[in-house]
C-alpha positions in Angstrom: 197.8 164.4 27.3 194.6 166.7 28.3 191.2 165.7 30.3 188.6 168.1 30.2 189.4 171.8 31.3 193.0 171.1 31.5 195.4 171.2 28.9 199.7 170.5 29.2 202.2 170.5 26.7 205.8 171.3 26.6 208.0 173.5 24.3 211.3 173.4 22.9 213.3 175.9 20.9 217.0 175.3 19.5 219.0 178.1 17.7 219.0 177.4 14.0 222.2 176.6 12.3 223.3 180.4 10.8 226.8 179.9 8.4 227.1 183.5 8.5 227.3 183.4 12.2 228.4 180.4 14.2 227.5 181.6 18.0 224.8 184.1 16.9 222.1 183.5 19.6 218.6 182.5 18.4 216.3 185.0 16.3 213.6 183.2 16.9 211.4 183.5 19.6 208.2 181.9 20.7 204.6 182.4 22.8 202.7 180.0 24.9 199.8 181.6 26.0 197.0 179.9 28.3 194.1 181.6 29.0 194.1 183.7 26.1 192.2 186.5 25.4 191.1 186.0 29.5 189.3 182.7 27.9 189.4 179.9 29.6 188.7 178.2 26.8 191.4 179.6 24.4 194.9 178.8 24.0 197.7 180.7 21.8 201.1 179.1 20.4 203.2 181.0 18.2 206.6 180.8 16.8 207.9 184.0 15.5 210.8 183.6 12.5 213.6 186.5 12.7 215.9 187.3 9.7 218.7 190.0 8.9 220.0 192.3 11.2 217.3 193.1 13.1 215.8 189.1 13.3 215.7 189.8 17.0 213.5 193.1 17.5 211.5 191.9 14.3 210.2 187.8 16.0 209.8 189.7 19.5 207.8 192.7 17.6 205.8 190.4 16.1 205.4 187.9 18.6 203.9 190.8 20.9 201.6 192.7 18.8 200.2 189.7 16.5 199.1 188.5 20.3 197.0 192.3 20.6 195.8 192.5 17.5 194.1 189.2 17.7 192.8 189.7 20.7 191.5 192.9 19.7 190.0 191.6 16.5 188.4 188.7 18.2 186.9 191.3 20.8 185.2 193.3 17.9 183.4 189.8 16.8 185.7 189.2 13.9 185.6 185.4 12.8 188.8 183.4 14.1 190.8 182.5 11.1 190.2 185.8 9.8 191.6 187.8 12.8 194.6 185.5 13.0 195.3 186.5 9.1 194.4 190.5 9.8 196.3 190.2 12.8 199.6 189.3 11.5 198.8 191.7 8.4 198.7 194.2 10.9 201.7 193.9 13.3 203.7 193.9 9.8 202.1 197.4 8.9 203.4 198.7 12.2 206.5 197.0 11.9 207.1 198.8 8.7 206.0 202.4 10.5 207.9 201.4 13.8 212.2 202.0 14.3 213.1 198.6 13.6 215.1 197.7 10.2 212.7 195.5 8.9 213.8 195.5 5.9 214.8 191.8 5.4 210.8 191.0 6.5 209.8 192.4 3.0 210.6 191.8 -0.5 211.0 193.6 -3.4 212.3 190.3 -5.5 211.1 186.7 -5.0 213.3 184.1 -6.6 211.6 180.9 -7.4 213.0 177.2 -8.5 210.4 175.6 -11.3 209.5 172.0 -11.5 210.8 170.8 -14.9 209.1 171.6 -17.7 207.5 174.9 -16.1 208.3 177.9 -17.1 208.6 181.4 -16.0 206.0 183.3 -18.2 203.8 186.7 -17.4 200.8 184.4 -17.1 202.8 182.6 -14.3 204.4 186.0 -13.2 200.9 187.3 -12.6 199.4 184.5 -11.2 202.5 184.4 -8.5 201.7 188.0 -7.7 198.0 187.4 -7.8 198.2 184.7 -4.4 201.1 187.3 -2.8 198.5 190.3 -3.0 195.1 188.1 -2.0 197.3 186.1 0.7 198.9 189.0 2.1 198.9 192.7 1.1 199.4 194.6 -2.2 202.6 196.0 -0.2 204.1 192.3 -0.1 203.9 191.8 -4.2 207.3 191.9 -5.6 208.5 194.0 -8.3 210.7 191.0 -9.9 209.9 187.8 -10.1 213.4 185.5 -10.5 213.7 181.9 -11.5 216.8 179.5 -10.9 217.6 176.0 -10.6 218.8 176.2 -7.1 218.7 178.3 -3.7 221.8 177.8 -1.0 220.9 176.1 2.2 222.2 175.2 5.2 223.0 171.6 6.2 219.9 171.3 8.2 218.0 173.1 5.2 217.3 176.4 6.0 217.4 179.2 3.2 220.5 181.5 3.7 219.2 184.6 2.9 222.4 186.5 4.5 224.6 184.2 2.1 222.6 185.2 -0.9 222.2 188.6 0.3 226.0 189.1 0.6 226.8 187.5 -3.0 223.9 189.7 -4.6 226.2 192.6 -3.4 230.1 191.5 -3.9 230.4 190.6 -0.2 232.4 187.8 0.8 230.7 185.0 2.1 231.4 183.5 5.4 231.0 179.8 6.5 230.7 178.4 2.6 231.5 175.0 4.3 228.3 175.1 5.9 226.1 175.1 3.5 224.8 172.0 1.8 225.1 173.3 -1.6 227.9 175.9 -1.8 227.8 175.9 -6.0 223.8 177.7 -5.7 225.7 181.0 -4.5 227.2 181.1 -8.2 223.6 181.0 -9.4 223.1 184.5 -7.4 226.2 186.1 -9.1 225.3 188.2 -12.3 221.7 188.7 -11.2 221.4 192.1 -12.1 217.9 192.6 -10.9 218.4 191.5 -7.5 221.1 194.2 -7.0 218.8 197.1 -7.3 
């Protein structure tokens, strides 16, 4: 509920379900932030995604410096929408330059699932990479492109990219009976290109 000049609201955060790890604390973090930007008028709320190793260090990386570089852009006159894009594009680019092991934020494969009848072509291949390099930066376009019919999930339908990760590389999976669809992890097996 708000009136005029005064604004409440409540937050809640809950560890995601990880079959890899069944007590890992939550990656995740989050930021409320009234009186943004010292305005008055301006309010910031932010939840920040961690994955891999370093899911931790990478959500609370972000979390802080997407906060400054928005601010900073909005200072310099930028429109909103387009600081909030620059400003995450940003606090990635020093992720990348800082000491963290980023190296599950990126990607150097992207595996797809296609609707029925679609399929995975160079005109779609481009096209793919064409909305990764205008929505994000050149440095986010993937070298392979990947399609199968399935991707493992948890129960409560996240993407386990720690499962996928670990069959990609002739680890053994822990927690199978966690997922919702144990069987996708075949799917990952022989995949060659992922590998590399």
């Amino acid at each position: 509920a708000t009136k005029r000049g005064v604004l409440r609201y409540a937050h809640y955060s809950q560890r995601g379900f990880d079959p890899d790890d069944m007590v890992r604390p939550n990656s995740d973090t989050f930021a409320t932030v009234t009186n943004f930007n010292t305005d008055a008028e301006m309010a910031f709320f932010g939840v920040f995604d961690g994955h891999g190793d370093a899911a931790r260090p990478c959500a609370r990386f972000s979390r802080d410096q997407v906060q400054k570089r928005l601010a900073r852009r909005l200072n310099k006159g930028a429109g909103f929408h387009t600081a909030l894009r620059t400003s995450f594009l940003d606090a990635n680019e020093l992720m990348h330059k800082s000491p963290i092991d980023d190296t599950m934020s990126g990607a150097n494969a992207v595996v797809v699932v296609l609707r029925d009848g679609v399929t995975l072509d160079d005109e779609l291949v481009g096209k793919i990479k064409t909305e990764i390099r205008a929505n994000c930066t050149p440095r986010h376009v993937p070298q392979k492109i990947i399609a199968v019919t399935d991707i493992p999930r948890t129960k409560s339908g996240k993407i386990t990219e720690l499962a996928v990760s670990d069959v990609v590389h002739g680890r053994d999976v822990k927690n199978r009976e966690a997922l919702a669809n144990p069987d996708a992890l075949e799917l990952f097996k022989d995949i060659k290109e992922l590998a590399t």
